[in-house]
Steps between C-alpha positions, in 0.01 A plus 500: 500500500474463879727338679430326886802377706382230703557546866568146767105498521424509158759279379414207806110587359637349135679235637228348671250560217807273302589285778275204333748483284740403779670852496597628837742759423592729233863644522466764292345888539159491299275740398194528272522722115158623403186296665570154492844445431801381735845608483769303712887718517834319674699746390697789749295790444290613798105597496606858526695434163323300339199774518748757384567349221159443395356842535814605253461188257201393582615130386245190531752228506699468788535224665359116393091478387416286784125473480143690511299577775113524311161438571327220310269626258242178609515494844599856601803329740832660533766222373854510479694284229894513436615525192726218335814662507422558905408127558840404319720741784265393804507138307655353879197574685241414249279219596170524381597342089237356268740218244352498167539171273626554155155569324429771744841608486381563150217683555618722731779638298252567251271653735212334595355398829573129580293309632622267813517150564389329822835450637593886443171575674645276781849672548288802552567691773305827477643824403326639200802600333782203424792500324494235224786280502632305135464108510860485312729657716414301889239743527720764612496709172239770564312643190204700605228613755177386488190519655284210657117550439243483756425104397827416507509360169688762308810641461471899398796591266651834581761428212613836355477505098822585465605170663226266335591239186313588161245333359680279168 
């Protein structure tokens, strides 16, 4: 497994590509576990140690999964998304949030695409990547990333299975 510890450039290069999101800083040292995944670390150890250590135990989880830096498939652009658990730490500086209603709440927990209304489509401000806010909680309880589509008319569900309702 290779390991990259992101240097200033690199990590102000992965803030920007997120900075739709309204993320303008990440606290944290990051650095990227095989090709697409991102690592963030707040703890003491140094990069000098924290390489150490992985040539010895050559560990894949330190630190918080904070998102993927990939190429999409279709298009053959570089994206960046965050993961949920990364939206839910940076939740302060978050601005770009797509509020489902209760029947796409529904859907997306299941995991299916949902389709948006006209006044979602509105509130639109356009980053490809949102974070999708719960109608229950005053829209400030985040539950997933998703994806806008070119047409602006759907929501893609990145909605791991091991967080998605079953099927009765």
């Amino acid at each position: 497994m290779k390991i990259d510890i992101f240097d200033n450039a690199k990590k102000k290069k992965f803030i920007d590509e997120v900075s739709a999101l309204g993320i303008e800083k990440i606290p944290y040292l990051l650095f990227k576990t095989g090709n697409e995944r991102l690592r963030a670390f707040s703890g003491s150890f140094t990069k000098v140690e924290i390489m150490e250590i992985w040539r010895n135990f050559p560990v894949e989880g330190i630190g918080l999964y904070l998102g993927k830096q990939m190429v999409d498939k279709k298009t053959g652009k570089k994206e960046s998304r965050l993961s949920i658990d990364a939206l839910h730490f940076l939740k302060e500086q978050v601005t770009a949030k797509v509020v489902l209603n209760k029947a796409q709440e529904i859907m997306w927990f299941k995991g299916k695409d949902v389709e948006l209304n006209e006044e979602q489509v509105k509130e639109f401000k356009g980053s490809d990547f949102v974070a999708v806010v719960s109608s229950e909680n005053n829209q400030e309880d985040i539950i997933g990333t998703g994806k806008i589509t070119s047409d602006k008319k759907m929501l893609g569900n990145f909605l791991p299975k091991e967080r998605r309702r079953r099927e009765m």
